[in-house]
N, C-alpha and C positions, 0 to 999 in steps of 0.2 A: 495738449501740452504734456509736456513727463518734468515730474520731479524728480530732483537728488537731495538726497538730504548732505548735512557738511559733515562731518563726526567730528571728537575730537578725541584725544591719545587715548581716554578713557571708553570712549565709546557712544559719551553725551552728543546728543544733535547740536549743533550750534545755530544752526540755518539750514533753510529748503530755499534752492535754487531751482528757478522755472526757464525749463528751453521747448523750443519747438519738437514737436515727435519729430521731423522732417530729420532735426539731426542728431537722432540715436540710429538712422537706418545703415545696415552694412552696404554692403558694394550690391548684395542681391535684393535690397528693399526689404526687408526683414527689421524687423528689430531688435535692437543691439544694446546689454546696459552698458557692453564695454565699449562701444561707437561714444552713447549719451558722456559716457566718464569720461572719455577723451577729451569731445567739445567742451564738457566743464571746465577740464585742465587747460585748453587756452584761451578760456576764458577769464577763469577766475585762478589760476596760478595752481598748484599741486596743494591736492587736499586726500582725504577720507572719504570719498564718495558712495551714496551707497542710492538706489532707485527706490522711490516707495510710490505709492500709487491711491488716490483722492477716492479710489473704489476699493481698496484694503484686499485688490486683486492679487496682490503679490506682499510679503511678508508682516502677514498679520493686518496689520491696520496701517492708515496714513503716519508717517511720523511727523512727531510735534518739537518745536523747541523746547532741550529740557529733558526729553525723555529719551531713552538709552536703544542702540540696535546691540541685540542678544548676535553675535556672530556664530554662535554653538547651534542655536536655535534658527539663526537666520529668519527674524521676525523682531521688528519694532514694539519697544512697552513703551507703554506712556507714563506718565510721572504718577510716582503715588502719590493718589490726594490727601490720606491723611495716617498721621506717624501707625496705628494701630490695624490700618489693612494689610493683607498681605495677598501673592498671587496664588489663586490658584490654579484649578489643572490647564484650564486653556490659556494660563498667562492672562488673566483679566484682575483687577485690582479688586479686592471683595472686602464687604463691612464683615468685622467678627461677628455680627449676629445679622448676618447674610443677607438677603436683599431688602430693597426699598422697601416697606409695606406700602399697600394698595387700598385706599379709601374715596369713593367718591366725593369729590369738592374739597379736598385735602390736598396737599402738597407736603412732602418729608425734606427732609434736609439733615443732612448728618454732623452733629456737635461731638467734636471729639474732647472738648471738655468734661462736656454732662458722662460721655462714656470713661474717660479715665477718674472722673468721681465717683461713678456707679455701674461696672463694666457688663449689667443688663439694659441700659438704656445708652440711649448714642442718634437714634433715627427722633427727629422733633416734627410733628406735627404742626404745620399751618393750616389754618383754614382759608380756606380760595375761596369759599360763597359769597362774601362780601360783594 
């Protein structure tokens, strides 16, 4: 199956539309995003079409509803999940005090409350032993 995502004027995904790979192929059996964009369009009427792909084999990562295709970059971000991350070098959403920690039988989870009260803490430890 190939995906397109919908864009909208600003470049937000609106929707991913699923068609058969059979018809993104050109005339030589190749595949084609500009054949898949076609079939979109008389399908689904004239849009912003754009290919992403469920193995992030092509621009960056699957696109999500919500999240935005970089057209300079030509790669799909996904929404930031919280107001105090920001991107960095690979385009990945990152905590200001960088990744998850790692504890056996724990689980983190990210409070951006606890962080904009006290902008060294933010990662909350659960315990999973239970």
């Amino acid at each position: 199956m190939a995906h397109f995502a919908i864009l909208d004027d600003s470049n937000v995904v609106t929707a991913i539309n699923v068609i058969a790979d059979a018809d993104c192929l050109d005339s030589d059996g190749n595949e084609s995003e500009a054949v898949g964009i076609e079939f979109c369009v008389s399908l689904w009427g004239v849009g912003n079409y754009v290919q992403t792909s469920y193995n992030s084999t092509i621009r960056k990562q699957f696109a999500i509803v919500g999240g935005e295709y970089d057209a300079e970059k030509d790669k799909f971000l996904w929404i930031q999940p919280h107001a105090s991350w920001t991107l960095n070098a690979d385009d990945d959403w990152e905590s200001p005090l960088g990744v998850r920690p790692v504890k056996e039988n724990f689980a983190y989870t990210w409070d951006e409350s606890a962080y904009q009260a006290d902008n060294s803490t933010g990662w909350v430890e659960r315990d999973m032993s239970l």
